[in-house]
C-alpha positions, 0 to 999 in steps of 0.5 A: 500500500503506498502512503502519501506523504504531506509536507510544504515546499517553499518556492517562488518565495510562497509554501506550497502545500503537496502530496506526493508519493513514491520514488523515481521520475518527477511527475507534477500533477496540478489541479484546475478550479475549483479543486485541490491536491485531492482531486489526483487522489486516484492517481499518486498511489497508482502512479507512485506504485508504477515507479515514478515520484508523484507529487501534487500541490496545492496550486497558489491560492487553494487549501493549505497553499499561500494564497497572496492578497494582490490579484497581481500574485497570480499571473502565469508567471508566478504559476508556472514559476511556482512549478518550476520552483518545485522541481528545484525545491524536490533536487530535480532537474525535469519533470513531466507535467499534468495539469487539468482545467487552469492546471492545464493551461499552467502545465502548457505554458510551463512546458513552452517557458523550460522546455529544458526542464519539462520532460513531457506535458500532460494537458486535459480539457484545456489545449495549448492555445497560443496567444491571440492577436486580440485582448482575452476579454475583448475576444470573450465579449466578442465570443459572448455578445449579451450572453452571461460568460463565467470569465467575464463575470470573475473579472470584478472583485467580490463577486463571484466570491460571494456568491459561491461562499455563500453556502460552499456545500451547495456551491460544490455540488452544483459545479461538480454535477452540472459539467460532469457527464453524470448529468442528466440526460435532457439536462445541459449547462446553460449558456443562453443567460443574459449576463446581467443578473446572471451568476455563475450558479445560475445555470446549474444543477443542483443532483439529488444525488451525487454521482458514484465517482464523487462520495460524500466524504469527497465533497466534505473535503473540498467544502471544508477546504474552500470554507477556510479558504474561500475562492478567492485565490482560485478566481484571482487566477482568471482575473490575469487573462489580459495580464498574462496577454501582455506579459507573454508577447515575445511568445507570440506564434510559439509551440510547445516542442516537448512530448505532450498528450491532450486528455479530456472526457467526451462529455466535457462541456468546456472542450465542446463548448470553448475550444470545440468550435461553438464560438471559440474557435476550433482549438482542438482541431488545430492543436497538432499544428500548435503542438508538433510533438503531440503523441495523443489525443485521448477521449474518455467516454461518458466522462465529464470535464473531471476526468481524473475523478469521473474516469481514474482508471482510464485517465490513470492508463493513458498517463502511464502509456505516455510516462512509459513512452518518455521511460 
């Protein structure tokens, strides 16, 4: 039986909090919003017992983490720089790289800043996207006209934040149900809503169940988490999109060259949706052209934007397939 292990590492002059496990090559799995370490819970002990060192932090601003006041604190330098810290921090000179949802954008950008010390990257619901000629949120507004868009709704101090911590169990939930594929059928995450006095609730569902891959001592870990924490850190996050936008032009046009892998559930409203060519832009039809060195796409079926939890098994083979390959 592996045990996993928690402790703090301090980098990028933050405490990063981390679960890891195992010994051999580094594998940094990180997490997108709103979730945790524990959202790889499937995963550390299966990869750790493979023969890799499995390590996921709680990203900057979730759980035990640091979680840095300014909204300034969260630009994709500081993300990425967290990472690449941390292979510093474990005595390590490369790592392969996971990341889903907003850790998937941290795990691409990663990859194309030290492609020296990335190995191979992992991306799941979220593919490399190479900087846009247009401002972020004027491309958002451009995409959503008077429709409600969560991104664009997450820009303003508070706002968000209120509403989710108003009750973070009901909150949680929802936003786990609603873009899984255990929704269902019939049911579908609205995205017709006028933006004004829309929240990001709005649209979801409340089960009347949870769904067996999410028990309710799993939801009672996240609630207790985001109830000392807050959402804050992880919304502050989004608040960079334009900041990031200007941070990373010398990028502009740039690949990732590394090994890489694309993951995602079939069922996943924000690869059909954002990157799927429903107002976004086919995203993922062109990633091979942005991503020369993509070994695979991987589609889970039934599985839902949480892949990692809805489908460990499967997310769980299809990474060691790729850790094996690299091997």
């Amino acid at each position: 039986m592996v045990e996993v292990k928690h402790r703090k590492i301090e980098t990028n002059g933050i405490s990063l909090h981390i679960a890891e496990a195992g010994e051999g090559p580094l594998v940094i799995l990180c997490h997108g919003f709103p979730e945790l370490w524990y959202s790889w819970r499937h995963q550390i002990p299966a990869l750790a017992e493979a023969g890799y060192h499995v390590v996921a932090p709680d990203m900057r601003g979730y759980g035990g983490s640091d979680a840095p006041e300014s909204v300034e604190a969260y630009s994709i330098f500081q993300l990425t720089g967290d990472m690449t810290g941390l292979v510093t921090a474990l005595g390590c000179d490369e790592a392969v790289i996971v990341g889903h949802d907003w850790g998937s954008i941290v795990a691409w950008q990663t990859a194309l800043f030290r492609p020296d010390m990335i190995r191979g990257v992992v991306g799941m619901s979220v593919p490399y996207t190479p900087r846009m000629p247009v401002r972020p949120t004027d491309l958002f507004r451009m995409i959503s006209g008077d429709k409600f868009f969560y991104i664009l709704y997450f820009q303003d101090e508070g706002i968000a934040e209120n509403e989710l911590e108003a009750d973070v169990d009901r909150s949680m939930r929802m936003v786990m149900y609603t873009i899984s594929g255990s929704l269902s059928e019939g049911n579908a995450l609205r995205t017709d809503l006028p933006a004004e006095g829309t929240g990001f609730l709005t649209g979801m569902y409340m089960p009347e169940t949870l769904p067996s891959w999410l028990s309710e001592e799993d939801l009672a870990y996240y609630v207790d988490q985001f109830s000392q924490t807050g959402f804050r850190g992880g919304i502050n996050w989004y608040r960079n999109f334009d900041r990031n936008w200007e941070l990373t032009s010398p990028w502009a046009g740039a690949k990732i060259t590394v090994p890489a892998v694309f993951m995602a559930g079939d069922r996943d409203p924000v690869v059909s949706g954002l990157f799927g060519g429903d107002g976004g832009g086919n995203m993922l039809g062109a990633l091979d052209s942005f991503v020369p060195d993509l070994r695979s796409k991987v589609f889970i079926e039934g599985a839902g934007h949480w892949n990692q939890q809805e489908a460990p098994e499967e997310t769980t083979q299809a990474l060691l397939t790729f850790l094996q390959d690299l091997d």
